[in-house]
N, C-alpha and C positions, 0 to 999 in steps of 0.2 A: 543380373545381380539385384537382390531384394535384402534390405536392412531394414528392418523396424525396431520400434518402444513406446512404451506408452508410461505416462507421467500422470503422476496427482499433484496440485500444489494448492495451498491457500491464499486468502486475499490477508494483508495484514492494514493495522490504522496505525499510521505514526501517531505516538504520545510528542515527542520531541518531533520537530518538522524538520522537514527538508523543503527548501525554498531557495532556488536560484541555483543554476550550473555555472561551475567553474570554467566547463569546458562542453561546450553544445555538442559538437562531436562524438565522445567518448562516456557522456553522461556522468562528469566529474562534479559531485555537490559542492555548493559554498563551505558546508557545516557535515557533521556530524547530525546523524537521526538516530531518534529510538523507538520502535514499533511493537503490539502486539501482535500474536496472528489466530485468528478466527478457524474456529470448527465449522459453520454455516456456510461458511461462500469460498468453494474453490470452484477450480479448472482440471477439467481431465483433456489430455492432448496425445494423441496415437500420432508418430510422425515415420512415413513408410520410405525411405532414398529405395529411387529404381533406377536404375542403369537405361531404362526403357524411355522415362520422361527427359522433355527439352525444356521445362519450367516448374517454377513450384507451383504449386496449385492448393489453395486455404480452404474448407470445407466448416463454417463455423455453425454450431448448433446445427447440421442437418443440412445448409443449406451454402450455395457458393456466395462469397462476399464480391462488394464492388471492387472497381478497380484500384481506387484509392490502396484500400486495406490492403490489398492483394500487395501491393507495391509494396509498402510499408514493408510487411514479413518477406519479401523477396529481397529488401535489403538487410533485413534481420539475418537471414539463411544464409546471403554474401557471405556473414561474419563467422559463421561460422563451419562454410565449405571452409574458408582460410583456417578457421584452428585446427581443423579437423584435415587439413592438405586433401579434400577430395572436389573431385566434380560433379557428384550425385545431386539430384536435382530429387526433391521428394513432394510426399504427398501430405496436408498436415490437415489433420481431421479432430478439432477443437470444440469438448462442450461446456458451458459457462453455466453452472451450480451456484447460481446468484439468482434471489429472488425478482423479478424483472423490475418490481415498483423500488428496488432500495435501492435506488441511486448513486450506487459503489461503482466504480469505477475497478474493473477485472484485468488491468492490462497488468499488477503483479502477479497475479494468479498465473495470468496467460503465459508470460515468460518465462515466470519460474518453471511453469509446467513444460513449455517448450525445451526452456536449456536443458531439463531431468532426459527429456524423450529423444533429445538428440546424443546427449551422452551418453545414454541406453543404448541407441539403436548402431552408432558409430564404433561403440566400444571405445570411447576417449579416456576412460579409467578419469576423470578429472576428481580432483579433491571439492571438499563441500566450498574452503576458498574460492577455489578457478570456477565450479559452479555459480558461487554467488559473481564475479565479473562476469561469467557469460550471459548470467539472468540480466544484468544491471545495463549490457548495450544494448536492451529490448525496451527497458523501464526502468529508470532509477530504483523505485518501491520492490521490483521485483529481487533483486538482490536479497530484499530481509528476507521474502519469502520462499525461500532457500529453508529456511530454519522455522521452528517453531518455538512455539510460547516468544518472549522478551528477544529480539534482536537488534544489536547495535549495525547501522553501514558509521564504517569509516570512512573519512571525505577521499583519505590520501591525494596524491598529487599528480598520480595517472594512472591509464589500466592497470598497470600491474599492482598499484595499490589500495585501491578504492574497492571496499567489497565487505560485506556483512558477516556476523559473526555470532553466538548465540549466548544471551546473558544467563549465567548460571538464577533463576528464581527461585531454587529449592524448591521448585514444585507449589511455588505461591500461586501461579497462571490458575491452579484447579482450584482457586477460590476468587476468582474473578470472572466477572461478564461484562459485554459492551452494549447496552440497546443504541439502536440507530433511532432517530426520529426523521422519519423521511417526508422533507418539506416539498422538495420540487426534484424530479427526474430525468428534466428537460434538457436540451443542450443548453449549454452555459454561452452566456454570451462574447464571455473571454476564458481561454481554455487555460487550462493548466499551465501548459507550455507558453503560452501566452504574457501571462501574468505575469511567473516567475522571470519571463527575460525584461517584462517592463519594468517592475521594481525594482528590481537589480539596478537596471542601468538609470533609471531616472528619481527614485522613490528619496525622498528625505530623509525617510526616516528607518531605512534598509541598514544602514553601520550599526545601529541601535542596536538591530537585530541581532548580527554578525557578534554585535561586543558584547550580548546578554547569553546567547545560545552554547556556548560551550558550559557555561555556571548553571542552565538548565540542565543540559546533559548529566552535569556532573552531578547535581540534588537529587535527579529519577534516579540516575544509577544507585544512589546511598540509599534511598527511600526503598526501592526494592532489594536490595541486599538486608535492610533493615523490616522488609512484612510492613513499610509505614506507609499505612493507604493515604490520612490525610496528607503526609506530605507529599506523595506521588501524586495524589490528585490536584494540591494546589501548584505545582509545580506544570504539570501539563495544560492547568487549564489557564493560568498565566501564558505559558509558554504559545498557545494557539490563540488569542487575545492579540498580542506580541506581532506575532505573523499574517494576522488579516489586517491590524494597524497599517503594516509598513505597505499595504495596497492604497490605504487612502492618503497614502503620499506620493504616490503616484504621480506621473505626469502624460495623459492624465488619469485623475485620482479612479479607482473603481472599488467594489466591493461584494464578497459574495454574498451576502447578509442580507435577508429579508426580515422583514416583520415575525414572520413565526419564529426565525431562527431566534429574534432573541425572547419572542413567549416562552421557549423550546429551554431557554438560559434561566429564565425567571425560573422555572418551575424545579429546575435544577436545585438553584439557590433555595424553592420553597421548603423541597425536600430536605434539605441539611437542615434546615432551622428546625423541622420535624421530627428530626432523629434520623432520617435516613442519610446516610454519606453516601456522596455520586459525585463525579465533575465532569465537565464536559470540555471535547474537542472539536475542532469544525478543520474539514480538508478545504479545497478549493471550491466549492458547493455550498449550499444553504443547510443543506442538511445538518443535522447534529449529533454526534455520536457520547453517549454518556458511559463513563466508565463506574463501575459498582460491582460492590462486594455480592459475589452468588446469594447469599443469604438475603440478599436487601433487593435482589432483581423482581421479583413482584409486587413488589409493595410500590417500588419506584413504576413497575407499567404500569401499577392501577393510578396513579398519580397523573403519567400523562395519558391514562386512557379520559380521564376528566375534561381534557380539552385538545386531543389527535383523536381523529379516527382511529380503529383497530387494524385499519391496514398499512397504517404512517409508521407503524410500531414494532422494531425487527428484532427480536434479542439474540443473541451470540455467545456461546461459550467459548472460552479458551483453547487453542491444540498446541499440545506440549508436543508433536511430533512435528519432522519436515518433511520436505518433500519427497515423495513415495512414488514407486516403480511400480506398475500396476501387469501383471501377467497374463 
């Protein structure tokens, strides 16, 4: 017996963060996120169940992964023989459409793509909800990337309620872009997963977070229901300021922030006083990702073409679509 599918999904950037789990396990947030999703960086994922195989076997870009990884998506596939009530052990053969220097992190892509290719290939009939839960026990981010353009995850209070949903933009997305300024692509010295359970459990200044982040949520959401780029933008870029803070409260304190990152902030700032409107957000990396209006996306790279290389420099348009069944 041979089932297959094959998935497309995209990579999305929280505007509104998600920082800390409620529940390690289940991949329950503290909060409420809100995220764009990018036309430049997805994942295509072919996932074949055979009746033949006694393991799953990961095949990423072309080539077989360590044993690490392997594991990881073997406990992924667990979760989903269980929804899926089967025993089929398959084959899952993943390519990562990210440019190798932009220092994105593809594990929403990858899941997204993965949950689409298993409910394809299973025939789970699942709704785009139950999608976005079965993306989100892969990767929390991967949930948004379920949907396209503006997606909210709500935190809910456990599987069954915690899962992403698609913010009506009126089709504002097709007059937005994101450049990345890609400072460092290195492993980090504290990973994601890392970070978020230190702060959580030790950080000073994490409640801070907790008690601002819903009042975030709720100004992006008006801001984009209203086309009001400056306030969507000071509201994100506050909001991501907010969220690397409550690291250097840490115990102990760390931080993703290099030097360039905050040149990378300056020039931001230079640009507004210019005439150009941009702001920016930073994930758990150095890197800097800058939100701006399509009209003003050149003007703003020749800006940090002044002081980044041309190949620090990644621009991004919008996709107003989600995740796609590819035949």
């Amino acid at each position: 017996m041979v089932k297959s599918g094959k998935a497309r999904a995209h990579t999305n950037i929280a505007l509104i963060k998600y920082w800390g789990k409620a529940d390690e396990a289940y991949i329950i947030p503290m909060n409420n996120s809100l995220s764009i999703t990018l036309d430049r960086f997805y994942t295509e994922t072919k996932v074949t169940f055979d009746s033949s195989l006694t393991e799953d076997k990961l095949i990423l870009n072309g080539e077989k992964v360590d044993d690490k990884e392997t594991a990881k998506i073997q406990k992924y596939m667990d979760i989903v023989r269980e929804v899926a009530d089967t025993e089929l052990y398959a084959v899952i053969e993943s390519e990562n459409f990210v440019p190798t220097s932009a220092g994105l992190a593809s594990s929403a892509s990858a899941y997204a793509a993965l949950a689409a290719a298993c409910n394809e290939a299973l025939h789970l009939g699942l709704s785009d909800k139950d999608l976005s839960r079965l993306a989100r026990r892969g990767s929390g981010s991967a949930s948004r990337s379920i949907f396209g353009g503006f997606a909210e995850w709500e935190k809910g209070h456990d599987d069954a309620t915690s899962f992403a949903h698609p913010i009506d933009a009126q089709h504002w997305e097709d007059e937005l872009s994101m450049i990345f300024v890609v400072i460092n692509n290195k492993s980090k010295k504290v990973s994601s997963r890392s970070g978020m359970s230190l702060t959580r459990d030790t950080s000073r200044f994490y409640q801070y977070w907790l008690d601002h982040v819903d009042q975030d949520l709720a100004d992006a959401k008006e801001a984009i229901h209203h086309k009001d780029f400056k306030h969507l933008g000071e509201v994100i870029e506050a909001n991501g300021l907010r969220m690397h803070a409550t690291n250097l409260g840490a115990q102990p304190p760390f931080t993703y922030m290099v030097q360039e990152s905050y040149d990378a902030m300056a020039i931001v700032h230079q640009c507004r006083e210019a005439g150009l409107p941009c702001y920016f957000t930073m994930d758990a990396g150095p890197n800097v990702k800058v939100l701006v209006e399509k009209k003003n996306k050149q003007a703003v790279i020749d800006q940090f073409l002044k002081a980044f290389d041309e190949k620090q420099i990644i621009a991004s348009d919008i996709i107003s679509t989600g995740v796609e069944i590819i035949m």
